[in-house]
N, C-alpha and C positions, 0 to 999 in steps of 0.2 A: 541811583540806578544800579540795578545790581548787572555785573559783568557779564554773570552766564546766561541773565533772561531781560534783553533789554526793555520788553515793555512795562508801562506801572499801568496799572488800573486803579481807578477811583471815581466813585463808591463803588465798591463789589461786596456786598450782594447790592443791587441797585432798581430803582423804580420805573424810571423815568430816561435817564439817558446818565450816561459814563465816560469819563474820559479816557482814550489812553494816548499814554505819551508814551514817547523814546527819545532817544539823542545816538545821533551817528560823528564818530570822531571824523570821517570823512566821505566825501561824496561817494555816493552809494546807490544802485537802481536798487527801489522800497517798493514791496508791497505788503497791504496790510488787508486782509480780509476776515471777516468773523464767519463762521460755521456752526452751527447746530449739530447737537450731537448723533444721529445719524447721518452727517456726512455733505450735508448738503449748505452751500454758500448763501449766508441770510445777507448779508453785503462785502462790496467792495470798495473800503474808505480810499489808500493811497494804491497808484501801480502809477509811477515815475521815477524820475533821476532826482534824488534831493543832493543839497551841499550838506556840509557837516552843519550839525547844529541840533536844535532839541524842537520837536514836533508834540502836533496834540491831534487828535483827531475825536469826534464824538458818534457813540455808539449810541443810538435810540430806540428805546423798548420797540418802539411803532408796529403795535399787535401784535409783536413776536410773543411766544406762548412763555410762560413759565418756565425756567429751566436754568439750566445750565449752558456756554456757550462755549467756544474755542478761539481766539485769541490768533490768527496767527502771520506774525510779519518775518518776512521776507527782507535781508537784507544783503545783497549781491547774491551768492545762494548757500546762503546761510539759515536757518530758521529758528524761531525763537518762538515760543507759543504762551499764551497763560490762559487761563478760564476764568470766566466772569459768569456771574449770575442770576439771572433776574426775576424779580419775583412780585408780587401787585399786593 
């Protein structure tokens, strides 16, 4: 995991659905939502208090269009982002 952007993605670019994971050294209120690139919230994986420890969440194409995505978790209010991308 890289320090300055906790989340990994994998597969990116990807078909079907993506994992992304993070690891929090400590209890932490998390959220993790994905965004389309005009702006708009395509879902809301986590919005909770996690303990420290390493999480996965899965992202799934489910009719979303071709594109590019945005990535972005929350963590106390911190934000970290990465872009995924998905393509058929």
């Amino acid at each position: 995991y890289d320090s300055d952007n906790l989340i990994s993605v994998a597969p990116s670019p990807f078909r079907d659905q993506t994992t992304l994971s993070y690891m929090l050294d400590e209890n932490a209120k998390v959220q993790l939502d994905v965004f389309d690139l005009s702006g708009r919230k395509v879902v809301e994986l986590v919005n909770t208090t996690q303990q420290a420890g390493k999480y996965s969440s899965v992202f799934e194409a489910n009719g979303n269009t071709v594109g590019s995505y945005l990535v972005r978790l929350f963590v106390n209010d911190k934000l970290y982002t990465k872009q995924v991308v998905l393509m058929r």
